[in-house]
C-alpha positions as a printed Julia matrix, in Angstrom:
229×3 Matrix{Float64}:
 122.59  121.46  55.2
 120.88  119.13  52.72
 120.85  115.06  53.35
 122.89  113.18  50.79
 121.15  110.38  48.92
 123.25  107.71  51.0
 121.73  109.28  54.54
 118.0   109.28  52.34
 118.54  105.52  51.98
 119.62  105.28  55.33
 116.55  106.68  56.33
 114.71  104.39  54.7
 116.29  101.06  56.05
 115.6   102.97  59.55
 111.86  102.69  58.74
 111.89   99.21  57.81
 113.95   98.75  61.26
 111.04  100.37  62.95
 108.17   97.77  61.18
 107.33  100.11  58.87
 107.3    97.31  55.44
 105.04   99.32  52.93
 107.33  101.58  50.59
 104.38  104.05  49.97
 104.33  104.48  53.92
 107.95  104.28  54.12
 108.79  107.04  51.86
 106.17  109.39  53.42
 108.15  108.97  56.84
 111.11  109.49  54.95
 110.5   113.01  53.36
 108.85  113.85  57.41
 112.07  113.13  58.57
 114.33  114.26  56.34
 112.46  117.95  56.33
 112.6   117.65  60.41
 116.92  116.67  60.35
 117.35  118.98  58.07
 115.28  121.95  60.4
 117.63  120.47  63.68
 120.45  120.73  61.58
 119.84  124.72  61.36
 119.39  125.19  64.83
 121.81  122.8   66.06
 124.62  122.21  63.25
 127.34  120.45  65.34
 124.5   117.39  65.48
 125.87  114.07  63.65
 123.29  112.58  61.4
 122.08  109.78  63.57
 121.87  112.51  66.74
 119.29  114.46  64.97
 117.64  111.46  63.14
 117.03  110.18  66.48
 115.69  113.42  67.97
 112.59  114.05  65.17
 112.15  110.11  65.84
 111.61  110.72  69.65
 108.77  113.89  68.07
 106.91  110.61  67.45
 105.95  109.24  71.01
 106.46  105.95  72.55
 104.76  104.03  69.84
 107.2   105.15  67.04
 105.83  105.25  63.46
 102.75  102.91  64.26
 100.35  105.41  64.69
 101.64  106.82  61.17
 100.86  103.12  59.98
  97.51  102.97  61.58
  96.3   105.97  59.92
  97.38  104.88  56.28
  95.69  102.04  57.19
  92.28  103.19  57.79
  92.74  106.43  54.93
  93.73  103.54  51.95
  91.59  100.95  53.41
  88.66  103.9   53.3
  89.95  104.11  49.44
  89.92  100.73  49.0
  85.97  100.6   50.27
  85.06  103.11  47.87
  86.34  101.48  44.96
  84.48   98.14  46.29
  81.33  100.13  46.35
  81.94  101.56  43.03
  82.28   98.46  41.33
  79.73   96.64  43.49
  77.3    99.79  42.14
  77.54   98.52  38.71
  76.04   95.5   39.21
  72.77   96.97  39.96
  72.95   99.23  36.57
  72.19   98.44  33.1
  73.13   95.99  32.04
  74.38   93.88  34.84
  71.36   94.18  36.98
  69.58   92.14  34.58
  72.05   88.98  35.51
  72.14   90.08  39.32
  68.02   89.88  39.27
  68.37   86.83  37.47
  70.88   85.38  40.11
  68.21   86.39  42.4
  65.45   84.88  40.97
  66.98   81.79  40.21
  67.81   81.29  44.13
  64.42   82.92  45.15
  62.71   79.85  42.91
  64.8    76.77  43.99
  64.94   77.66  47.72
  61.55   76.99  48.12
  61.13   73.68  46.49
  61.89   70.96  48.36
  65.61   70.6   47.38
  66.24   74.3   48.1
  67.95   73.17  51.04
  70.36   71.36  48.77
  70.98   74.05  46.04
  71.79   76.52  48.8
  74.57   73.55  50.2
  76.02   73.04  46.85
  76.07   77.22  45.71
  77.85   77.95  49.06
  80.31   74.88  49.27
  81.0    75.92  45.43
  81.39   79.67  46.15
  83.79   78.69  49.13
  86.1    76.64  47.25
  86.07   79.54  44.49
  86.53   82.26  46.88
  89.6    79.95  48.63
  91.19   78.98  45.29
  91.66   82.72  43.87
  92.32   84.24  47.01
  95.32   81.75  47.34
  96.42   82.87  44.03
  96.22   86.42  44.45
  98.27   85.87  47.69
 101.24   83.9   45.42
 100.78   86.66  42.68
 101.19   89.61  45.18
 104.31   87.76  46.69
 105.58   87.56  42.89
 105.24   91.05  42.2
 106.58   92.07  45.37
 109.83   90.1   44.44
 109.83   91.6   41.14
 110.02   95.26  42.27
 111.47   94.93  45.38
 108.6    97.47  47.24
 105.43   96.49  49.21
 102.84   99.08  48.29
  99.83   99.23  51.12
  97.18   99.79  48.52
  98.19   97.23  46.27
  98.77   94.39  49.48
  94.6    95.36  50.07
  94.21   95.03  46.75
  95.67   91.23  46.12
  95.42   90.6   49.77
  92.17   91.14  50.92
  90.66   88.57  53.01
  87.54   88.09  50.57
  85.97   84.68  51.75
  82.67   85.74  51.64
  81.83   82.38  50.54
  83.63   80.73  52.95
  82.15   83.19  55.84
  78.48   82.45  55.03
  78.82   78.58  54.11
  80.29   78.92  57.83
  76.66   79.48  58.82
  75.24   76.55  56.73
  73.59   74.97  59.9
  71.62   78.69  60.53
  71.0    78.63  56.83
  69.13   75.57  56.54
  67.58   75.77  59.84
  66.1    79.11  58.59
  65.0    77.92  55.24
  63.16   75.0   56.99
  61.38   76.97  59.43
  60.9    80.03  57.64
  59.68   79.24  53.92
  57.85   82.11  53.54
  58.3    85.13  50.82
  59.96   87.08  53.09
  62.22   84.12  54.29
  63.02   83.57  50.82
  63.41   86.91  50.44
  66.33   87.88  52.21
  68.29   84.36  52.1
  68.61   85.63  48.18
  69.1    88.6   48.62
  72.6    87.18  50.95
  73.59   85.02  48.26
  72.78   87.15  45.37
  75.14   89.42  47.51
  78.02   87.53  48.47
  78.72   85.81  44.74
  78.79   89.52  43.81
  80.49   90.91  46.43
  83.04   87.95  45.69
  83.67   88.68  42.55
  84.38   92.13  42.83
  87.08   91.07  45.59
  88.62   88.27  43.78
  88.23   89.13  39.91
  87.37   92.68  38.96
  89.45   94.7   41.48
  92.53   92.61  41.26
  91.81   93.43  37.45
  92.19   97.09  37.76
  95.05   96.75  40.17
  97.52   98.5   37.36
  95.83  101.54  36.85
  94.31  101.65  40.68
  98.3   101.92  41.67
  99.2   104.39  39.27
  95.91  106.71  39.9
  97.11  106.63  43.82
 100.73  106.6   43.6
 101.77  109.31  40.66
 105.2   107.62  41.46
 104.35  103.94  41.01
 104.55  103.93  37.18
 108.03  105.52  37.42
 109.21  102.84  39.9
């Protein structure tokens, strides 16, 4: 006996029940379950549909779907770090790593002049705001399209949800910053203190512009469904 579409849907509002908001994740739990009733329903036909839904929910343990959660979570968030990295990787290829070794050597110079301490104040507290401002946005622009189509898709939540405040993080750390630069104005001091910054603007930027960017085609490279939906 096959499940009608009404008992499919049903299946699906039994996920979201069970804190399971993601429609990607959702729909993979439905098709598990669905296959599993179906099986019950061969060896035990008299079974209503919510007996045997409940019995291949029990085949999940005491935790319910969460462990099914958990592991999109790390798989897509894996995906999500390899995309980072991808883009991240250009930066450091003709011709981009002609600006990133500029950014560098622009910091590199300035931090050890006497107002270094300053320029390194003024690039973080400006990189914080920045990283603040379009994280907010992405936030109200995920909520948007989520209202639009009426799914939450786990890859695209990391995608305009991701908690890029790199800026933020290290201006955190000013005091450590400056105490370093101060007591350490050496090459190698100099050094790595760029090398962070350098970093974090494009590690940033990636996060908060580029990604976000490529969200679209991302989606529909994942989800071979997300185009039709």
């Amino acid at each position: 006996m096959k499940l009608t579409t009404l008992q499919i849907e049903q299946l699906h509002k039994f996920t979201r029940q069970h804190y399971v908001e993601h429609y990607d994740v959702q729909t993979e739990l439905v098709d598990h379950l669905a296959n599993d009733i179906e099986q019950i329903w061969v060896e035990q036909p008299h079974l209503k549909f919510e007996q045997a839904r409940d019995i291949s929910f029990k085949k999940f343990g005491i935790f319910g779907f969460m462990n099914v959660v958990e592991y999109k979570q790390k798989q897509l968030g894996k995906k999500y770090r390899n995309v980072l990295w991808k883009y991240v990787k250009e930066w450091f290829r003709v011709p981009k790593i002609i600006l990133t070794i500029s950014i560098f050597l622009f910091f590199y110079y300035f931090i050890q002049l006497p107002i270094g301490i300053y320029l390194v104040g003024s690039t973080l507290t400006t990189l914080a705001i920045s990283d603040l401002y379009l994280a907010t946005k992405l936030k109200k622009e995920f909520k948007k399209r989520t209202e639009v189509n009426g799914k939450k898709w786990m890859l695209e939540e990391m995608i305009f949800n991701v908690a890029s405040f790199g800026g933020i993080m290290v201006a955190s750390n000013l005091p450590q910053i400056f105490n370093h630069i101060e007591k350490t104005p050496s090459e190698t001091g100099a050094i790595i203190i760029s090398l962070i910054l350098t970093l974090t603007i494009i590690y940033s930027y990636v996060t908060l512009v580029i990604i976000p960017k490529k969200a679209e085609q991302l989606l529909e490279e994942h989800y071979p469904e997300y185009k039709l939906v």
